[in-house]
N, C-alpha and C positions, 0 to 999 in steps of 0.2 A: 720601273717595271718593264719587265722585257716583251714585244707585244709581236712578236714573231716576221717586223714585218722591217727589221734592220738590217737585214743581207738579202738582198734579192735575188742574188747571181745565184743563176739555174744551176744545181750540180743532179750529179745521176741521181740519186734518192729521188730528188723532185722529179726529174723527167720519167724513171720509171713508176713512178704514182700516177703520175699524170695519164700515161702513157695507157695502165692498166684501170684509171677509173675512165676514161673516156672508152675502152672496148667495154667493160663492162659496170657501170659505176652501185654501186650497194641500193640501197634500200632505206636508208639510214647516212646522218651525216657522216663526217670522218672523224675519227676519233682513237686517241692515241694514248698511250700508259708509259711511265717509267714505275717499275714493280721491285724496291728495292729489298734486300733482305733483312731484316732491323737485328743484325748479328755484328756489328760495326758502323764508324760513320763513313761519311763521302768522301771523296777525293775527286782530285780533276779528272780525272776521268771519269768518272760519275757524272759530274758536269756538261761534260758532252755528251754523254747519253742522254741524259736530262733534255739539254738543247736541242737535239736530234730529233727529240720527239717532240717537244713543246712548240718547236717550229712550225715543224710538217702540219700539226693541227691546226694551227694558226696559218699560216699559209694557204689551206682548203677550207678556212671558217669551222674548223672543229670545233672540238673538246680536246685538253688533256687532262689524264690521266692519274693521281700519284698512288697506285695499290702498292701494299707491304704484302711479300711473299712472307705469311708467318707462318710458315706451316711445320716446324722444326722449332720444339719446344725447349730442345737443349742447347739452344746456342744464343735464341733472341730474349730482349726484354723490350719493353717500356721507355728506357732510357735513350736507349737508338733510336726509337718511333719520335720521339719528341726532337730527337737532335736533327732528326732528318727532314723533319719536316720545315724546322727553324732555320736550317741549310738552305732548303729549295725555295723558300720564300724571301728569305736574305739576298739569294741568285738574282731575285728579281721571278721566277718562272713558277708563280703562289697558284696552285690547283683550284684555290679555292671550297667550296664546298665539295667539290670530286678528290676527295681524300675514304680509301676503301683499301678494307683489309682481308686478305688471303681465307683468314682462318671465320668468315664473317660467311663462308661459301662452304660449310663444311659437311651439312646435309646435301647441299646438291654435288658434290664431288662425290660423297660415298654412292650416290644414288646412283649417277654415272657409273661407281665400278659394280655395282651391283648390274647396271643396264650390258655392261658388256660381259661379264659373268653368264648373264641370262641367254644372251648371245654365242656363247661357245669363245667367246674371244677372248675371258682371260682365266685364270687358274691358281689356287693359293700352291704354292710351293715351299715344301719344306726342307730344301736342301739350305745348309749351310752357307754365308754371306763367300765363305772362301771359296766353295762348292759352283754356289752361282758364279763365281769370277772363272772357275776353273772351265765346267762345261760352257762357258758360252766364247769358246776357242780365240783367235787372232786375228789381226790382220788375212793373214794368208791360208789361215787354216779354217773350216767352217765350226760352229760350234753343236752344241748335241742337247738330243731333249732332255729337258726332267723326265726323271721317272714319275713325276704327278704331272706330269702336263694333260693325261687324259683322264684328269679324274673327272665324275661323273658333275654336271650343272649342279643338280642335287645338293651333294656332298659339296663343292664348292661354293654353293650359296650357306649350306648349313655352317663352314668353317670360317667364311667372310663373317659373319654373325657372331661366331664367337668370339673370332678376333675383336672387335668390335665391344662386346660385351666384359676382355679382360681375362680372357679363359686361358691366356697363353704369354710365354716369356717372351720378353724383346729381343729379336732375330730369329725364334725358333718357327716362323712363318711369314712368307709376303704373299701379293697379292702379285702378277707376274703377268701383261699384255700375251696372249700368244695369238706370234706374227709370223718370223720364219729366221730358225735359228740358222739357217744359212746365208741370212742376206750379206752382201757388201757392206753392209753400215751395221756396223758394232749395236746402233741403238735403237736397232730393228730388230735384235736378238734377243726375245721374249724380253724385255725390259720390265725391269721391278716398279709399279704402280703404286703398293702403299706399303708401309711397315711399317712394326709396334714401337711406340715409344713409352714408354710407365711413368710420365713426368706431366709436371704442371704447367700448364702455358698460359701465358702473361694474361691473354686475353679471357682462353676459353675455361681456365682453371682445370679440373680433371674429367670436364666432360668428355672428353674423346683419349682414348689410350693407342687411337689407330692414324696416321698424318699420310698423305699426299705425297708423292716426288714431286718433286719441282715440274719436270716436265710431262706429267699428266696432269698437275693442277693450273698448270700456266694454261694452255686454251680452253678449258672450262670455264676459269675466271675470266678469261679476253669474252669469250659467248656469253657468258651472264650480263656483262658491264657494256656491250657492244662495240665493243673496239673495232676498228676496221682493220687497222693495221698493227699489228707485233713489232715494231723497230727493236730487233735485238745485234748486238757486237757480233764480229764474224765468227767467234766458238760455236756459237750456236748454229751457224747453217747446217751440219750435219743430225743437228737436231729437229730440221726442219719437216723433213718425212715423218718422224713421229709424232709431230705437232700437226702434223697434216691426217693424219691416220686415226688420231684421236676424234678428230673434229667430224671426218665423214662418217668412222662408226658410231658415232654418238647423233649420225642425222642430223647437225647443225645446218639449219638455212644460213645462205650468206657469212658461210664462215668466215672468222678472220684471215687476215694474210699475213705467213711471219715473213720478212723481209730485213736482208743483214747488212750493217757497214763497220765502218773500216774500228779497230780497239786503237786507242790512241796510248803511248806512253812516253814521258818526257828523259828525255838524257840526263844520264846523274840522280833520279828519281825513282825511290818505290810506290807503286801505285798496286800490289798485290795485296789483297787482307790480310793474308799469310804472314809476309814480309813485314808490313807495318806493324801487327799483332807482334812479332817478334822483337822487332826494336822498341816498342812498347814496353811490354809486360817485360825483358832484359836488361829495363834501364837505361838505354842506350842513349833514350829522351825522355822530355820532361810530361809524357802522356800525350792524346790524341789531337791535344790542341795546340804541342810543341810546334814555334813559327819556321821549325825548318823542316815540319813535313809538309807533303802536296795534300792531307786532308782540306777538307773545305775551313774547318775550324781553326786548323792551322794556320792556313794562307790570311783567312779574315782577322785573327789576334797580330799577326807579324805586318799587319794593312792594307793586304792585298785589296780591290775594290772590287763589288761584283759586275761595274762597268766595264772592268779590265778585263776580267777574265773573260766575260762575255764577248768582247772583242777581239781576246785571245783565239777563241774559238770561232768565230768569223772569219780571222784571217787562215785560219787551218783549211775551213770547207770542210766538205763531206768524203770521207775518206771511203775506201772500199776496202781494205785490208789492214795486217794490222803497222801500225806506224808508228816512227818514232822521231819527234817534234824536239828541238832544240830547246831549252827551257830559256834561252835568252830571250825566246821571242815572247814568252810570258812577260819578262821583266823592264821588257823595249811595250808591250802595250798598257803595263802600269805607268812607265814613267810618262808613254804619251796623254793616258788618262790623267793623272798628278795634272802634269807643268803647268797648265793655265788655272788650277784649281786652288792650288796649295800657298798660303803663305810663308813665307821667305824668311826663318829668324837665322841669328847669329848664336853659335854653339860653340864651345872652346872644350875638347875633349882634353887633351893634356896641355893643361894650363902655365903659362910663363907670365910671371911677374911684370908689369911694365908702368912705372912712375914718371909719369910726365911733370918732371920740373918746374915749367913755366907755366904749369895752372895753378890757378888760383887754390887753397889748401882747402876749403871749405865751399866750392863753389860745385853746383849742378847745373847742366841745361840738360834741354828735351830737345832730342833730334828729332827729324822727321824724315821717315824712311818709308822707301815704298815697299808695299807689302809681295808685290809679285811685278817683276820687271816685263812681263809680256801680257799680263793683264788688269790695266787699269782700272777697270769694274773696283779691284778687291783694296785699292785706297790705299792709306798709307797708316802708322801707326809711329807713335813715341817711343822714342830710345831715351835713356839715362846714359848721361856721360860725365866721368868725371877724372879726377885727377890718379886714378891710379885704377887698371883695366889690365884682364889678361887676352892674350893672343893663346894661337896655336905655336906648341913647344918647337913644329918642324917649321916654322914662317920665320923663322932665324937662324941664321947662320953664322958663324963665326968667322969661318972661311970659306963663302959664297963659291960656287965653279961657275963658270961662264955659262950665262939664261936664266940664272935665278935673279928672280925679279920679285921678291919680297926684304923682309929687315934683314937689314946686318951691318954693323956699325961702321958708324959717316955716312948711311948710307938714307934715302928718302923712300918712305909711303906711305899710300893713302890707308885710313882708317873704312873701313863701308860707311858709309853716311855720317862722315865727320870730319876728318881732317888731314894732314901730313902731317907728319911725324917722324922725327929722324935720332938715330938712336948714336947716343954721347957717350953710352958708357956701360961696361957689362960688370955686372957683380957675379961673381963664384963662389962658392964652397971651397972654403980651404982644404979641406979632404980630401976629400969628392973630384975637384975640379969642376964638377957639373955647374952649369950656369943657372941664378937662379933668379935672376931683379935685374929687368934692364932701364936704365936711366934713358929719359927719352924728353923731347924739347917736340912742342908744337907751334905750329903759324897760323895763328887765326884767320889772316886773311884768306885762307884754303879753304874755310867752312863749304862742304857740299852743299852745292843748290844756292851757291854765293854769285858763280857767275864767272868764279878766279879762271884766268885762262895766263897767268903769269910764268907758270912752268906747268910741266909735267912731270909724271912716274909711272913707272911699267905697271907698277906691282898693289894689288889691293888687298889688302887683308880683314877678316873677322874678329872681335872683339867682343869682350860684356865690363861692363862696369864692375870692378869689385863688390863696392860695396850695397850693389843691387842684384847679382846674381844668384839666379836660382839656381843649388844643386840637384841634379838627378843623376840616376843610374841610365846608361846606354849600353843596349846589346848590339853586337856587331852580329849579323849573321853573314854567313859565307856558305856553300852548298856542304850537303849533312856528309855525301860518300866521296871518295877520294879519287874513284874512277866514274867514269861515263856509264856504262855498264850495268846494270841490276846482278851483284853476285846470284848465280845460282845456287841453286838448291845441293846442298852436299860440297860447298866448289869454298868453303873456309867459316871462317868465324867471321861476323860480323867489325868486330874491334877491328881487323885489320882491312876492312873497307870505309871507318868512320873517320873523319876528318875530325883530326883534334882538336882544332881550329876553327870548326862551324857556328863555337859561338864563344864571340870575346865579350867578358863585361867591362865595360868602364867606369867603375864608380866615382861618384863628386863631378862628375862634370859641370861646367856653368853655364848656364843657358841666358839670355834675356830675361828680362821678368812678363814678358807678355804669355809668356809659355806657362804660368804658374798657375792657371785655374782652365787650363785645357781638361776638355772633357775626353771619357775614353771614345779609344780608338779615334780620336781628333788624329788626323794628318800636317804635317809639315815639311818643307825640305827646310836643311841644315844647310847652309849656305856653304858650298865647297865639300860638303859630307855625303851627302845623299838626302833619299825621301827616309821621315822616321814617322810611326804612330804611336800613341800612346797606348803601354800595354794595359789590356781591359783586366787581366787577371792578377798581375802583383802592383799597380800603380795604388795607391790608400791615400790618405787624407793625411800623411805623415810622408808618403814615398812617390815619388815621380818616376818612373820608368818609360823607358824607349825603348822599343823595337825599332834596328834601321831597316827598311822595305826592301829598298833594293839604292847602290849606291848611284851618281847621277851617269860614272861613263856607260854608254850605249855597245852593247858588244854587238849587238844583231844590228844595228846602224852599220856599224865596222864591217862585219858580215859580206 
């Protein structure tokens, strides 16, 4: 559980909280929201939003937060609320009983536009959605009134009413803030408050035919639930003023404070809904829980840990803009989370033949192998060994180059937690040529953990027992896009950004037998392969699947 109190180191967020509760501190504890929208799942960057603010609370003895922005009937369901919430509790960052929903506030949001209505401050407008976009001008150019912007209190309460009531199609009227169509900030220019939707929403069914914008219902809800602070990404600081403007005509005591940091995104990674939606629903992947996207669901099926990421995110800090984060250092804080954690089997992906002669035809022992070589805690477990074992197809060489330090005939090595072995004799494929049986002779006196200090060997290799080995399927993952870069919008097809490559399957593999009644999502490293976890969604009671996590070389080490 993450309890807000594992990165201490002051960054600007903390100092300007601090900063601004000590000149003037609330009335009320401190208390924080991440208010997701249940239109998709999470993503790493989700995550750090998440930890942004579950921190801050936790750090001044708050509350957080988890409200669902549902005020948009045509996009969300039921199915995201659950995934989302089973995301944020899996993080470790569980809300607990402060789990509250958007559309749970739907009388006191209408009530407020009704209260600034009554106030002369806002006005139903029935121009056009294209109309609205049109008169409300540029950057550089100022924008121009409705022609209803003076309609009468009256007449605008009487038309809020009906809209309300269903009297009217969807877009043929909104509800419209008027503030001052010439300001410098776009989203000071009478901004649209509510509009008609004619759909059924998850929660509230067809009680309401009228919803909220986002940014008139977001500090309503922060004033109801008493949030201190708004921790939102930097898109929103220009959003800021209207979140400020809502608050003071609507007379909130002690209003909240929105306050912005840095949007994070990873290199080679989509982290847009837009974007993800696309390779989604495209096929491009195998849906939201595909282990080569940066969803949460994803990351957690392919083993990511939420120790990891949480540390991922630590080691970033508090960003002030928007940024973008090397994904290797994601994959350098799983493998530091793994290494002391994980036990150590032996995997043989492409399998070679190898009949050791001088055992006994019918003979077994049990090895004894340690389960994780820098952490003694996790003990050791029995190996099966016997007289005919496959290796790794590239741990042999016919014609070795100078520094290969594994088999290749005449030539000596160690088995891991067994023996030497030296290889007498290669069998081929008369076709083929390919090599397929190699004849090999061992020295018992060499048994590991024997003591032999008679000679040496450069070279250690992996193994399983033939006639004990478990087959499974192994996914190779490698990054999903071919560049560093997020294609943009209009800038190609997708297919010529996807890495054909991002996922190899290896079927038949042989594993140890210790790996045969892993449970999902159980982690291991493959000894010389990388970390692998057992996939939660095609593994069965007939089928073994691996996801590899990430493999063991360190690129951000290198870095």
């Amino acid at each position: 559980m993450a309890n807000g109190n594992e990165h201490q180191t002051e960054n600007f967020l903390f100092r300007l909280i601090s900063g601004e509760l000590e000149a003037g501190k609330f009335g009320r504890d401190m208390c924080t929201r991440f208010p997701p929208e249940p239109n998709g799942y999470l993503h790493i960057g989700s995550a750090y939003a998440i930890h942004t603010n579950y921190t801050i609370a936790h750090r001044f003895n708050g509350t957080f937060h988890l409200r669902f922005d549902d005020t948009n009937p045509l996009k969300e369901n039921i199915e995201y609320v659950n995934a989302i919430i089973e995301d944020i509790q899996w993080l470790g960052y569980d809300p607990g009983d402060h789990i509250y929903y958007g559309s749970d506030y739907s009388d006191e949001i209408y009530n407020a536009a009704v209260t600034l209505i009554r106030q002369g401050k806002a006005y139903i407008c029935d121009l056009t959605p294209e109309e609205v976009s049109e008169f409300r001008g540029t950057l550089t150019e100022p924008g121009r009134n409705s022609p209803y912007r003076d309609r009468s209190i009256e007449e605008n309460l009487e038309l809020f009413a009906k809209m309300k009531q269903g009297d009217y199609q969807a877009s043929s009227k909104v509800v419209r803030a008027k503030i001052d169509m010439a300001s410098p900030n776009i989203n000071l220019r009478d901004p649209v408050i509510y509009r008609i939707l004619h759909a059924e929403h998850y929660r509230t069914g067809n009680d309401w035919c009228i919803y909220p914008m986002y940014d008139f219902a977001h500090p309503i809800q922060d004033a109801i639930e008493g949030i201190t602070y708004s921790l939102c990404s930097i898109e929103f600081k220009d959003h800021r003023p209207l979140y400020d403007w809502v608050l003071r005509e609507l007379a909130i005591p002690e209003p909240p404070r929105q306050r912005e940091f840095g949007r994070l995104s990873l290199t080679g990674v989509v982290t847009s809904k837009r974007f993800l939606r696309q390779l989604v629903e495209g096929n491009y992947v195998d849906g939201w829980d595909d282990p080569r996207l940066p969803t949460l669901r994803g990351l957690r099926r392919r083993g990511f840990t939420p120790e990891s990421i949480r540390s991922f995110i630590e080691e970033i800090g508090s960003i002030r803009t928007q940024s973008t984060v090397d994904i290797s250092l994601l994959d350098h804080c799983l493998r530091q989370d793994l290494k002391p954690k994980t036990i150590s089997v032996m995997a043989v992906l492409q399998p070679l033949k190898v009949v050791i002669t001088n055992y006994p035809d019918n003979e077994m022992e049990l090895l004894m192998v340690e389960n994780n070589s820098e952490n003694e805690a996790l003990g050791k477990r029995e190996v099966p060994f016997s007289k005919t074992i496959y290796i790794e197809r590239d741990d042999f060489m016919e014609q070795p180059p100078k520094g290969f330090h594994r088999l290749s005939l005449n030539a000596e090595v160690r088995l891991k937690g067994a023996y030497f072995i030296r290889c007498e004799q290669m069998i081929k494929d008369p076709d083929s040529g390919e090599i397929t049986e190699l004849h090999c002779t061992y020295d018992p006196i060499t048994k590991s953990g024997s003591g032999f200090t008679g000679r040496k060997v450069k070279g250690t290799i992996h193994w399983v027992s033939a006639s004990h080995a478990v087959k499974a399927d192994v996914h190779l993952y490698e990054k999903l896009l071919l560049v560093q870069e997020v294609p943009k919008e209009g800038s190609g097809d997708w297919t010529e950004a996807i890495n054909p490559d991002s996922r190899v399957i290896v079927k038949d593999g042989l594993l140890e037998p210790f790996v045969e009644h892993a449970h999902s999502e159980q982690k291991f490293q493959f000894f010389r392969h990388g970390y692998f976890c057992v996939d939660k969604k095609l593994t069965t009671g007939k089928q073994l699947v691996f996801n590899r996590i990430v493999p063991l070389k360190d690129t951000w080490n290198k870095n």
